[in-house]
C-alpha positions in Angstrom: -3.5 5.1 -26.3 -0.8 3.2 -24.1 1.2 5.9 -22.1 2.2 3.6 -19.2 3.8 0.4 -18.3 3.5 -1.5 -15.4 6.7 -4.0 -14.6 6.9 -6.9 -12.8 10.3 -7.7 -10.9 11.0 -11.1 -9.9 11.0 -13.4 -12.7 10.9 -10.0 -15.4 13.9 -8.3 -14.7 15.7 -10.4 -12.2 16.1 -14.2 -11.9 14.8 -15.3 -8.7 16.8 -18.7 -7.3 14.5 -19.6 -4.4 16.2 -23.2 -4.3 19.0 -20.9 -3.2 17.1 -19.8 -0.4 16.0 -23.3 0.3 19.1 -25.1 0.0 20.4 -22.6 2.7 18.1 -23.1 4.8 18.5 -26.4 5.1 22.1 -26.6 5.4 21.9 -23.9 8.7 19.3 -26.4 10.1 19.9 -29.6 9.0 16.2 -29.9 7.8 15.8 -31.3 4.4 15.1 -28.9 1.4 11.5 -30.8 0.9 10.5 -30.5 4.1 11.6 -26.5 4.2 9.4 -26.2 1.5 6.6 -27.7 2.8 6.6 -26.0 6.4 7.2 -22.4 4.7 4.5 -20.1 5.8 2.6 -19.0 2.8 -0.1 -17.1 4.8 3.2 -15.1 7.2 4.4 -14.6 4.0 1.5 -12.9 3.0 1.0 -10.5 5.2 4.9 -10.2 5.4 4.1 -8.5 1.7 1.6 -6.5 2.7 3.4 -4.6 5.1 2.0 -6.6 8.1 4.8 -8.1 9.5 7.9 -6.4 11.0 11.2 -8.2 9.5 11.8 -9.5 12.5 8.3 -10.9 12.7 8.7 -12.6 9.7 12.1 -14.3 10.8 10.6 -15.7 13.6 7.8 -17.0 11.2 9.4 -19.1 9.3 12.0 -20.2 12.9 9.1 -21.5 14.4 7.1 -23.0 10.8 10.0 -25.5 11.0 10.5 -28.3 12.9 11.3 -27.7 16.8 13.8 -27.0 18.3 14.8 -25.2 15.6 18.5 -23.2 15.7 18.3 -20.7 12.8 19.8 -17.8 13.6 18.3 -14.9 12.1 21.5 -13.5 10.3 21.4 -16.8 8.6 18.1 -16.4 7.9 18.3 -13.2 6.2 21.4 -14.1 4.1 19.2 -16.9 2.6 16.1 -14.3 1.7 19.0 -12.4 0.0 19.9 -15.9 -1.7 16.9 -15.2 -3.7 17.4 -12.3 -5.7 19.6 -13.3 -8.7 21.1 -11.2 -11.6 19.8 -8.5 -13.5 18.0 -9.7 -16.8 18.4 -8.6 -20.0 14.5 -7.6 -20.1 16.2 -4.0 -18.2 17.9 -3.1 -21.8 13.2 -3.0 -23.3 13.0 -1.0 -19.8 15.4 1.8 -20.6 14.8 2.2 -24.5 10.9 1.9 -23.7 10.9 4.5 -21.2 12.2 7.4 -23.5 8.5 7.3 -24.6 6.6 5.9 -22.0 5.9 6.6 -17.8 7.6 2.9 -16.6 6.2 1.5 -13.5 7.6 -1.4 -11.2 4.2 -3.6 -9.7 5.5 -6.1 -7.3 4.6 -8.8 -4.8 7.7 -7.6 -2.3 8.6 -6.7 0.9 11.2 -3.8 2.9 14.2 -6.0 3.4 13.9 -7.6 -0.7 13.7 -3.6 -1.5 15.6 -1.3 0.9 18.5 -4.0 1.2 19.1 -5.0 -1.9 16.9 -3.9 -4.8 17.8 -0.6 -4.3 21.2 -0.7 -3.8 22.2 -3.5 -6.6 20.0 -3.3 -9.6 19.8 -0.3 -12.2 16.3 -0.7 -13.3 15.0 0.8 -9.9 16.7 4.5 -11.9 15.1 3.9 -15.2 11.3 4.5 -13.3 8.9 6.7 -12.5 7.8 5.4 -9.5 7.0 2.2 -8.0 3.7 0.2 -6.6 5.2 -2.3 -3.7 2.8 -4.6 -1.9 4.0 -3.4 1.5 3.5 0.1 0.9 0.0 -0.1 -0.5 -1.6 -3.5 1.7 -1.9 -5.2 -1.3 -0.7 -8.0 -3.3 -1.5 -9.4 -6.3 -3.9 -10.9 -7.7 -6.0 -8.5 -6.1 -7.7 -6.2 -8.3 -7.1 -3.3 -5.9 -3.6 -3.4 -6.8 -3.8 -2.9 -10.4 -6.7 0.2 -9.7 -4.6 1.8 -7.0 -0.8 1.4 -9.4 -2.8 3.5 -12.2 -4.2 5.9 -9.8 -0.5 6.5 -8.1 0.7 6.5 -11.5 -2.0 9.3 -13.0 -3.1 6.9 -15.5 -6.1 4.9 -16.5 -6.0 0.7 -17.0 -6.9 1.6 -20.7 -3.9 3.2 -21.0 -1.4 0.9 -19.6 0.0 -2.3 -20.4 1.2 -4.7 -17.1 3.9 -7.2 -17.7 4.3 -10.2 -15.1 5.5 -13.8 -15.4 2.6 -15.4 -13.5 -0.6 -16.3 -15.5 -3.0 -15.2 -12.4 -1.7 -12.0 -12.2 -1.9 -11.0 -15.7 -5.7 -12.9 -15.8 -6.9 -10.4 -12.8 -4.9 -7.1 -14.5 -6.8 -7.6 -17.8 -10.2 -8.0 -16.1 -9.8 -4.7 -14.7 -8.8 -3.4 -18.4 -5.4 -3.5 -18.4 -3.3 -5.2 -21.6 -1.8 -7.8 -20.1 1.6 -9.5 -21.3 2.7 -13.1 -19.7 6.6 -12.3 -19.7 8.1 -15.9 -21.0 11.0 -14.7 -22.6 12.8 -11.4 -23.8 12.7 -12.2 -27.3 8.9 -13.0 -27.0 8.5 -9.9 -24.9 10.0 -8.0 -27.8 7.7 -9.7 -30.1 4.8 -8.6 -28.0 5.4 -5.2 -27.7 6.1 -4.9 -31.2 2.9 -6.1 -32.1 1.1 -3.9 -30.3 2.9 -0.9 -31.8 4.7 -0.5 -28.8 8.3 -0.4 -29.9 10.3 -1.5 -32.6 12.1 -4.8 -32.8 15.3 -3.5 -34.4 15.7 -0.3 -31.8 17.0 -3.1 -28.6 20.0 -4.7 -29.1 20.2 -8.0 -26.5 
């Protein structure tokens, strides 16, 4: 029996506009959008998420990824990471009706400044939860299988028993082989759909 469900943030219930980010970037360095894109540091990045890095750390991560010398200045920086986050989705409206029968979880790939900064403070799906499973709190991001065993442990539940939503294909893969349902969020009316067909909720009952 399903009694809890795990959501994804970026790309579930908010747009994410990395060109944003990207775009800004550039313009504060005069480095083309391409080439931002291919000097970002995937790996800082990582560990950024995992709690690793300090914010600062991370700044001076992607400062010295780009070509030298390099005059970012870190309050530009950070006003193009919160370039990223876009608006609330509609997917938020599923969120609230779904959790007046269900423990609702947020599983993310994230990191402090994404969450303290912003998340917190501008969204309203952070107050329709139970708790949360961030990347930098537990050392974990996924596709690792330890961070779809340790969100049902914090959560007091068992894979069986909980359904994960994300918008990435790898993520979803690596949740079900651990024996979670999985759902690949494409859309909120397929979302709907989905849910509905596994007897989750009812079509009508979420007005978009």
């Amino acid at each position: 029996m399903i009694t809890t469900l795990f959501f994804d943030i970026g790309g579930v219930l908010i747009n994410i506009h990395p060109e944003r980010t990207l775009q800004y970037l550039s313009d504060c360095t005069d480095v083309s959008v391409e080439d931002v894109r291919k000097c970002f540091p995937m790996e800082a990045h990582n560990q950024y998420e995992k709690g690793n890095l300090s914010n600062h750390e991370w700044f001076l991560a992607v400062k010295e990824s780009l070509p030298q010398p390099c005059c970012l200045k870190e309050s530009d920086f950070w006003h193009a990471w919160k370039l990223l986050l876009g608006d609330e989705k509609d997917t938020v409206r599923i969120l609230k009706e779904l959790s007046r029968n269900y423990s609702i979880w947020l599983l993310s790939n994230t990191n402090t400044k994404h969450i303290r900064d912003e998340i917190e403070k501008r969204y309203t799906f952070p107050n329709l939860v139970s708790g949360s499973v961030y990347s930098f709190n537990v050392g974990l991001r996924k596709p690792h299988k330890e961070i779809y065993l340790t969100a049902a442990e914090l959560a007091g539940t068992e894979p069986a028993n909980s359904i994960f939503i994300d918008d990435m294909a790898e993520n979803i893969y690596t949740a079900t082989e651990v024996g979670f349902t999985g759902i690949q969020y494409f859309s909120t009316e397929q979302l709907i759909e989905d849910l509905t067909h596994l007897g989750i909720m009812q079509k009508e009952t979420v007005i978009l």
